[in-house]
C-alpha positions as a Markdown table, in Angstrom:
| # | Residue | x | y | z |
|---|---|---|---|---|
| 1 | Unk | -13.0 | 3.1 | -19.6 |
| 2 | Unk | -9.2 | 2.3 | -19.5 |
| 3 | Unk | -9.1 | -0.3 | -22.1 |
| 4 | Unk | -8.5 | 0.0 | -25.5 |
| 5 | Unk | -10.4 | -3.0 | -26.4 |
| 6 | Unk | -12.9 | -4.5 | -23.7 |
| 7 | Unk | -13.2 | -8.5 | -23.9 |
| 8 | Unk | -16.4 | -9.2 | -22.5 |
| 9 | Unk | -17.6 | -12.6 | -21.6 |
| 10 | Unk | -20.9 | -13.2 | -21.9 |
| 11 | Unk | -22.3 | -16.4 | -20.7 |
| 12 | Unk | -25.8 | -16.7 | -21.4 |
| 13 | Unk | -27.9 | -19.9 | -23.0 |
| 14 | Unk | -31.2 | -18.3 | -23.7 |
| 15 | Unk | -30.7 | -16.3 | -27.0 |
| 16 | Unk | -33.0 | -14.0 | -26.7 |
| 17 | Unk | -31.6 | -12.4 | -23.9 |
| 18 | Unk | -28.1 | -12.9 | -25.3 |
| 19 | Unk | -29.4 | -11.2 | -28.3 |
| 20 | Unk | -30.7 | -7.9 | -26.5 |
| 21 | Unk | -27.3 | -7.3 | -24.6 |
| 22 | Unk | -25.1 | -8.1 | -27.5 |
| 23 | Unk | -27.7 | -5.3 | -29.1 |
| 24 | Unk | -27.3 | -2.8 | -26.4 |
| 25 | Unk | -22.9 | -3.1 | -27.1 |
| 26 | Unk | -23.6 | -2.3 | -30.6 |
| 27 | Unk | -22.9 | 1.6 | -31.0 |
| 28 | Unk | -19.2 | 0.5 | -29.0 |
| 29 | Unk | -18.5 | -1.8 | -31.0 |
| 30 | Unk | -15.2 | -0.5 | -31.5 |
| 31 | Unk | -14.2 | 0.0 | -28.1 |
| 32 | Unk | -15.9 | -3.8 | -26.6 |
| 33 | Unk | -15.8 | -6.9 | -28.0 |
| 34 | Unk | -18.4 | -9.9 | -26.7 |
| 35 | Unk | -17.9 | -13.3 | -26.5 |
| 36 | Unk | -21.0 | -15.2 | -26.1 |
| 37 | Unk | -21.1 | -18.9 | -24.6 |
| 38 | Unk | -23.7 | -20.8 | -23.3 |
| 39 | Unk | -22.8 | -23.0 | -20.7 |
| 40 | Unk | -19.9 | -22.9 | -17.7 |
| 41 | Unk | -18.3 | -25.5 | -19.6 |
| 42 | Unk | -17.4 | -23.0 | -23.0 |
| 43 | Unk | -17.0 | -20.4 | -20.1 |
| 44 | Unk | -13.7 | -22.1 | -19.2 |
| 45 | Unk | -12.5 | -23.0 | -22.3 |
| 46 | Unk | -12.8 | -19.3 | -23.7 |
| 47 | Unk | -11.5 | -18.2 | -20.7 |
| 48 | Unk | -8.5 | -20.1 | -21.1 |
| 49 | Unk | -7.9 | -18.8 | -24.9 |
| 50 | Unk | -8.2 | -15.0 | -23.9 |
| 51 | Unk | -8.8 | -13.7 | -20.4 |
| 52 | Unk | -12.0 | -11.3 | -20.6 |
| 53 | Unk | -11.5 | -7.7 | -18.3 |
| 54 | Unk | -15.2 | -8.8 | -17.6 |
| 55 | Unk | -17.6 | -11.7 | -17.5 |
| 56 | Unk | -21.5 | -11.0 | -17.3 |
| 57 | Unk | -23.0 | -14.5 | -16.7 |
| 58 | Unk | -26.5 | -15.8 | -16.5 |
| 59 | Unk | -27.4 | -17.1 | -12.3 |
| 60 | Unk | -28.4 | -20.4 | -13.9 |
| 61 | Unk | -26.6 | -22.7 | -16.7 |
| 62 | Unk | -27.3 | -26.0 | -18.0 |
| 63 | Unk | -24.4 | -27.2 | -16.4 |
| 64 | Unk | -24.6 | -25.2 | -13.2 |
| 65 | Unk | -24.5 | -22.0 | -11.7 |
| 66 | Unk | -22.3 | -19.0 | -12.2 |
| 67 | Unk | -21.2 | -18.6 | -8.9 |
| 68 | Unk | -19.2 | -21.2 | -9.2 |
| 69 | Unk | -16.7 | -18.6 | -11.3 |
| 70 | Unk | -16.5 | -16.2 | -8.3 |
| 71 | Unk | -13.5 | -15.7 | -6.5 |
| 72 | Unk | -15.0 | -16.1 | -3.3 |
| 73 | Unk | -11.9 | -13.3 | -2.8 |
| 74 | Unk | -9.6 | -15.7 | -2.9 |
| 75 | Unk | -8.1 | -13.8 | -5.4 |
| 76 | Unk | -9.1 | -10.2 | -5.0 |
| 77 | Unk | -7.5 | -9.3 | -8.9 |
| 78 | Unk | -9.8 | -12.3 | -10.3 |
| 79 | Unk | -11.7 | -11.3 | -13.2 |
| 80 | Unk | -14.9 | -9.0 | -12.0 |
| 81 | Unk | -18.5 | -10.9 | -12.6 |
| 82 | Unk | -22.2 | -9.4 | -13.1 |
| 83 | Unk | -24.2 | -11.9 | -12.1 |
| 84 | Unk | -27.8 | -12.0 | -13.5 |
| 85 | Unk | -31.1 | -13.9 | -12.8 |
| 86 | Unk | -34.4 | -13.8 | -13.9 |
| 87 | Unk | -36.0 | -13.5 | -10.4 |
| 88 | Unk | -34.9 | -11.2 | -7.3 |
| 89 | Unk | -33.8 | -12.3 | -4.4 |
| 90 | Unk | -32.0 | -11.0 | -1.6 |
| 91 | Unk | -30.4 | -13.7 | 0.1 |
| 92 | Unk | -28.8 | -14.7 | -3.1 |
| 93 | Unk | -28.0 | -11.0 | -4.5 |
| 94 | Unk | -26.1 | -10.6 | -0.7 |
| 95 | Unk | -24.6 | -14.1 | -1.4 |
| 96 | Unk | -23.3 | -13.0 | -5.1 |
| 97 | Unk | -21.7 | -10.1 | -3.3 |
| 98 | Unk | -20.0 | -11.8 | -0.6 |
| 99 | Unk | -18.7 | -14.0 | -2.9 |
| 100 | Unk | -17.1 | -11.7 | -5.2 |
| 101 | Unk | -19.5 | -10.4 | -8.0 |
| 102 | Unk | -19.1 | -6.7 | -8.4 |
| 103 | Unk | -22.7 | -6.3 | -9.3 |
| 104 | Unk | -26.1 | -8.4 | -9.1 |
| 105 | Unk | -28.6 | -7.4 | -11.9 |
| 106 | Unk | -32.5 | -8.6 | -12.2 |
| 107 | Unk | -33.4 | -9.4 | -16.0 |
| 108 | Unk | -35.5 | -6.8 | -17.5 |
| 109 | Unk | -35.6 | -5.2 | -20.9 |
| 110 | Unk | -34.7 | -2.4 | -19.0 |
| 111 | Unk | -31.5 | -3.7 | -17.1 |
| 112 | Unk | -30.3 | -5.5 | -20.2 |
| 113 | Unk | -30.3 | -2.7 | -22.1 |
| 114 | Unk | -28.7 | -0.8 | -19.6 |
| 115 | Unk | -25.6 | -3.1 | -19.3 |
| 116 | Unk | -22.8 | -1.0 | -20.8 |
| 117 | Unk | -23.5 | 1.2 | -18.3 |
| 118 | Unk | -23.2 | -1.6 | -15.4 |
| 119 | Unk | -20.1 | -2.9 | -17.2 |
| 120 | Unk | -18.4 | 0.3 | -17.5 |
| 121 | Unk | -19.3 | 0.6 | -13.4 |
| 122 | Unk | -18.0 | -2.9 | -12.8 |
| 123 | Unk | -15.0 | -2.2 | -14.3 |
| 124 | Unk | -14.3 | 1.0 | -12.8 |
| 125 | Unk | -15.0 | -0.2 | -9.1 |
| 126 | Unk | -12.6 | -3.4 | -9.7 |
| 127 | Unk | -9.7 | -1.6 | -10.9 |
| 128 | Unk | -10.5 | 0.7 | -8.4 |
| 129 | Unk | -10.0 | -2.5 | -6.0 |
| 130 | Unk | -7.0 | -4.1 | -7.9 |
| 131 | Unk | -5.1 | -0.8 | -7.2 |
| 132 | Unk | -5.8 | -1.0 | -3.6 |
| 133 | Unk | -4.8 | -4.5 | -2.8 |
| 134 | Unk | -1.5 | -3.8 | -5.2 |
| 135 | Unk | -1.0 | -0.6 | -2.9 |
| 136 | Unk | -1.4 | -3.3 | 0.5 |
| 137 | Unk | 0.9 | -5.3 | -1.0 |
| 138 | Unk | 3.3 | -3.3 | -1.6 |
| 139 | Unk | 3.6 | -1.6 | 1.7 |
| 140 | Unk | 3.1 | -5.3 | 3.4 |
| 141 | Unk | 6.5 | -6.0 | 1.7 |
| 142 | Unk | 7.9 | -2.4 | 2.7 |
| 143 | Unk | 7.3 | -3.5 | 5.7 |
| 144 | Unk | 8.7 | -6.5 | 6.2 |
| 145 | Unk | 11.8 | -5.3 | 4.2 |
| 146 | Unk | 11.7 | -2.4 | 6.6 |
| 147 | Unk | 12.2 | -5.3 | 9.7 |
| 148 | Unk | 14.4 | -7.6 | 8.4 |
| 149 | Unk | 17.0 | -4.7 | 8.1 |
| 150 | Unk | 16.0 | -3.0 | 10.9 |
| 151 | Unk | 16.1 | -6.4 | 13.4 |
| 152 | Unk | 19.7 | -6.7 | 11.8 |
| 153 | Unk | 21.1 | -3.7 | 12.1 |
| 154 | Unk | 23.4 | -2.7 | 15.1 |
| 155 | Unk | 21.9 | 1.1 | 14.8 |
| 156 | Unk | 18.7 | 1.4 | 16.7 |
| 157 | Unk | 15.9 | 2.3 | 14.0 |
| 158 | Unk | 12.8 | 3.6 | 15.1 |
| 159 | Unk | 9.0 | 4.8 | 13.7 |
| 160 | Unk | 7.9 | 7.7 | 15.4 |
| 161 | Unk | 3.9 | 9.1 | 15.3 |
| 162 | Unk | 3.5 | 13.1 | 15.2 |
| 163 | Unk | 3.7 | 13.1 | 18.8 |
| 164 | Unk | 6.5 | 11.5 | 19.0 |
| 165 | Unk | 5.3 | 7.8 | 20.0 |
| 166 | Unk | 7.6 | 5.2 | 19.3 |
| 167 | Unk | 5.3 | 3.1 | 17.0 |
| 168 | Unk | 8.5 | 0.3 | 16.5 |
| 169 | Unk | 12.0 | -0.2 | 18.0 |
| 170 | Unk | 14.5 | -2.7 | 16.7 |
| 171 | Unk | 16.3 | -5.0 | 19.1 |
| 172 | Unk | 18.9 | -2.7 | 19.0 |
| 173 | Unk | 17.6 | -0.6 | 21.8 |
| 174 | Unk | 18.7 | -2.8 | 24.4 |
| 175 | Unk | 22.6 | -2.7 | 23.3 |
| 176 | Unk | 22.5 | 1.4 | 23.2 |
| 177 | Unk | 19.7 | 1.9 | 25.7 |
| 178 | Unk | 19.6 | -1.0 | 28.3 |
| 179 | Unk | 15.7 | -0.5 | 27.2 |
| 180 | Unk | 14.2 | -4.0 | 25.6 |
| 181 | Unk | 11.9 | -3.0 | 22.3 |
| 182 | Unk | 8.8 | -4.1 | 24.5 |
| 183 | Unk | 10.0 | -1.9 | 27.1 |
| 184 | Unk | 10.0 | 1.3 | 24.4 |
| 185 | Unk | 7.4 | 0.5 | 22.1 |
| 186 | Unk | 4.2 | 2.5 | 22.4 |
| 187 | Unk | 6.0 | 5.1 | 25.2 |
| 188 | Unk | 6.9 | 8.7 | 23.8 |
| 189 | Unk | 10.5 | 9.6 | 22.7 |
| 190 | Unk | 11.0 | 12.6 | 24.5 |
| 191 | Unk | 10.6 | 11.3 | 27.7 |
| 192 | Unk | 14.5 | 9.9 | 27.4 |
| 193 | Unk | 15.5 | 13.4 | 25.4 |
| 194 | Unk | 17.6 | 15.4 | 27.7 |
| 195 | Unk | 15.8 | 18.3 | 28.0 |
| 196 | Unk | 18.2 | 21.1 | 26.4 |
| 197 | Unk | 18.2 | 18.7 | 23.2 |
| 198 | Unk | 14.1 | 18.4 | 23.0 |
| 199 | Unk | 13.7 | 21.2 | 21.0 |
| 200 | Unk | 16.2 | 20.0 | 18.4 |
| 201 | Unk | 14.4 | 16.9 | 18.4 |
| 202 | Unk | 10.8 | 18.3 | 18.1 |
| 203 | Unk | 11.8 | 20.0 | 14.6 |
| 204 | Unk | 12.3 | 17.1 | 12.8 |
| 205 | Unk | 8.4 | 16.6 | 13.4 |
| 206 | Unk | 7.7 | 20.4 | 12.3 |
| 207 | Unk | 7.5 | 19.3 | 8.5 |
| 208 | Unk | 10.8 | 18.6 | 6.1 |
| 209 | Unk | 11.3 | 17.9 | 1.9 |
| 210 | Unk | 10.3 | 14.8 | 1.1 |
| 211 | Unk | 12.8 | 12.1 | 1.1 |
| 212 | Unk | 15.6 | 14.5 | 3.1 |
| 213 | Unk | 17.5 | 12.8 | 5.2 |
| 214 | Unk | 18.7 | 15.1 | 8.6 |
| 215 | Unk | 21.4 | 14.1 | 11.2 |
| 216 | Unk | 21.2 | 15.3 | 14.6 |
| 217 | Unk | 23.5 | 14.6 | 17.6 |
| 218 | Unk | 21.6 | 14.7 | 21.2 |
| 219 | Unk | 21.6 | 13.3 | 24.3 |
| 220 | Unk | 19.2 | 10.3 | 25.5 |
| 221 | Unk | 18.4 | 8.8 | 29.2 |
| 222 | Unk | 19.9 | 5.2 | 29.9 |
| 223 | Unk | 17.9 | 2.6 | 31.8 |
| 224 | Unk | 20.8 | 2.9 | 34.1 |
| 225 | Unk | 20.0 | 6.5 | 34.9 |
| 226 | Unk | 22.7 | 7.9 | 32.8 |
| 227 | Unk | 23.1 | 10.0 | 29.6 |
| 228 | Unk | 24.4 | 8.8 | 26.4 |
| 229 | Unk | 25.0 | 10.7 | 23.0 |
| 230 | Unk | 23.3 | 9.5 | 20.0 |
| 231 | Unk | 23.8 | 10.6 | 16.7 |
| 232 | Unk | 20.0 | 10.1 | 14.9 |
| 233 | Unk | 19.5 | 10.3 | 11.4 |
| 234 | Unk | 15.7 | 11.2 | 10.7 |
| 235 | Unk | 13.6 | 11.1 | 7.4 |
| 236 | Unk | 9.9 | 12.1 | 7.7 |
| 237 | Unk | 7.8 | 10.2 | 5.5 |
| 238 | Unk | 4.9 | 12.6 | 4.4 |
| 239 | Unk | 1.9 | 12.1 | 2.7 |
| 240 | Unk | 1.8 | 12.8 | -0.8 |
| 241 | Unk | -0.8 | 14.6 | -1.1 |
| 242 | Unk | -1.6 | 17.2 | 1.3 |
| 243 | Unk | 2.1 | 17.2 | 2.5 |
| 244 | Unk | 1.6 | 16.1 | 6.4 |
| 245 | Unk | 4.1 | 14.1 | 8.1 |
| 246 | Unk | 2.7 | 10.2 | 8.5 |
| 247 | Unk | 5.5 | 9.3 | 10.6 |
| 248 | Unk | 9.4 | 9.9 | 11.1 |
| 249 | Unk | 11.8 | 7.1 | 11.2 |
| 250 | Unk | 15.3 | 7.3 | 12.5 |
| 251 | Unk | 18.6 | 5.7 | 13.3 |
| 252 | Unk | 20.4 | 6.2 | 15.9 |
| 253 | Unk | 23.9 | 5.1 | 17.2 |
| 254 | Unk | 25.9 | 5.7 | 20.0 |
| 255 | Unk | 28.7 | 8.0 | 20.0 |
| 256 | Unk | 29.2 | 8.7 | 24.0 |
| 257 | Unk | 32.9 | 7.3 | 23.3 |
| 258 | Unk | 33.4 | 10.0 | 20.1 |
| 259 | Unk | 32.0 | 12.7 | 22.4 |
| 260 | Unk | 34.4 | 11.7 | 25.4 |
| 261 | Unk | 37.9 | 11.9 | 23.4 |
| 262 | Unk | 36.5 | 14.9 | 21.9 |
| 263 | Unk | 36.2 | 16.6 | 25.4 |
| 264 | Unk | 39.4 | 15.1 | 26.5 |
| 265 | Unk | 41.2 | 16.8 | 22.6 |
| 266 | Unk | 39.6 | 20.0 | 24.0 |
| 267 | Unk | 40.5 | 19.8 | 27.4 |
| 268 | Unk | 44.2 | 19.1 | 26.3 |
């Protein structure tokens, strides 16, 4: 487990039972602590004194059921739940589940016994879970960062695929390109690459260092019917494990006007 010291809740009024998980914690006693309450009423309190990394609760209290402390994902980093009953039943064990409960258990000697291994599973799987949504999160606000500059910027910025489909195109597109971002989106990129500048355009996609930044000056087709220059600064984002290239992103800008009075110094 990941904890130092595991705070377990245990809701459960019928001592017995109580009695035989608290008895199947003993040899970790050093590594778990239990709480032990009795009714979804203590459940609440204790829960407000210390927050448990795990709650195994009884189906049925004197003052309600245990479901009513699922998450009902809601919250998908609530505290995880083992939910246990003294009969099985499947339309209840799929509605635990739905709801939020990491695990359903039947009472038995057996199962009882067996709960440090169920808790150390339950615990496992939702951290497991809580690193997933924190990982959505995260790129959702990437993302959205990602927009807001990229709608504001006068460069256009694009996300290419590994074949080169534009997977997003700022607004920008229409100022440099004539081309609105509805107009480019989903189309592939080198089908406005002038053709002697595809293959310089093609290696950016053949696999760089992570995190390098490359600048490339090349020519792109108009929605007039004309050529422009763009200079396009590309950074492939690559996964981090095996390497591959996810996706490239770029920013280009137009520099026909840079390219004309250069021709004209060269000419003179």
């Amino acid at each position: 487990m990941s904890y130092d010291v595991i705070n377990i809740l245990l809701i459960e009024d019928e001592d017995p039972h109580a009695e035989l998980i608290q008895r199947a914690f003993e040899d970790q006693s050093s590594r778990v602590r239990i709480n032990r309450v009795r009714s979804l009423t203590e459940a609440r309190t204790q829960m407000l004194i210390e927050e448990p990394a795990l709650i195994i609760a009884d189906w049925r209290l004197p003052d309600g059921e245990s479901m009513e402390l699922l998450p009902n994902h809601n919250d998908p980093l609530a505290t995880p739940i083992i939910l246990m009953t003294s009969y099985g039943n499947e339309r209840i064990a799929v509605e635990a589940l739905k709801s939020g409960a990491l695990d359903y258990v039947v009472k038995s000697p057996e199962s009882m016994l067996d709960m440090p291994h169920l808790a150390e599973r339950a615990i496992e799987q939702w951290a497991a879970r809580a690193e997933r949504v924190r990982m959505q999160r995260a790129l959702l606000e990437s993302e959205a960062q990602f927009r807001l500059l990229a709608e504001n910027a006068s460069d256009m910025i694009s996300r290419l695929g590994t074949d080169g489909q534009m997977l997003y195109v700022s607004p920008a597109c229409e100022t440099i390109l004539g081309y609105t971002s509805e107009e480019l989106t989903s189309t592939i990129s080198y089908d406005i690459v002038h053709e002697m500048d595809l293959p310089l355009i093609k290696n950016l996609f053949k696999g760089k260092p992570l995190d390098a930044t490359y600048t490339v000056t090349h020519r792109a087709l108009h929605k007039d019917g004309t050529y422009i220059w763009l200079e396009t600064s590309a950074r492939a984002i690559l996964d981090r494990k095996t390497g591959d290239i996810l996706e490239v992103q770029t920013a280009s800008r137009d520099i026909t006007e840079r390219k004309k009075a250069e021709r004209a110094l060269q000419d003179a």
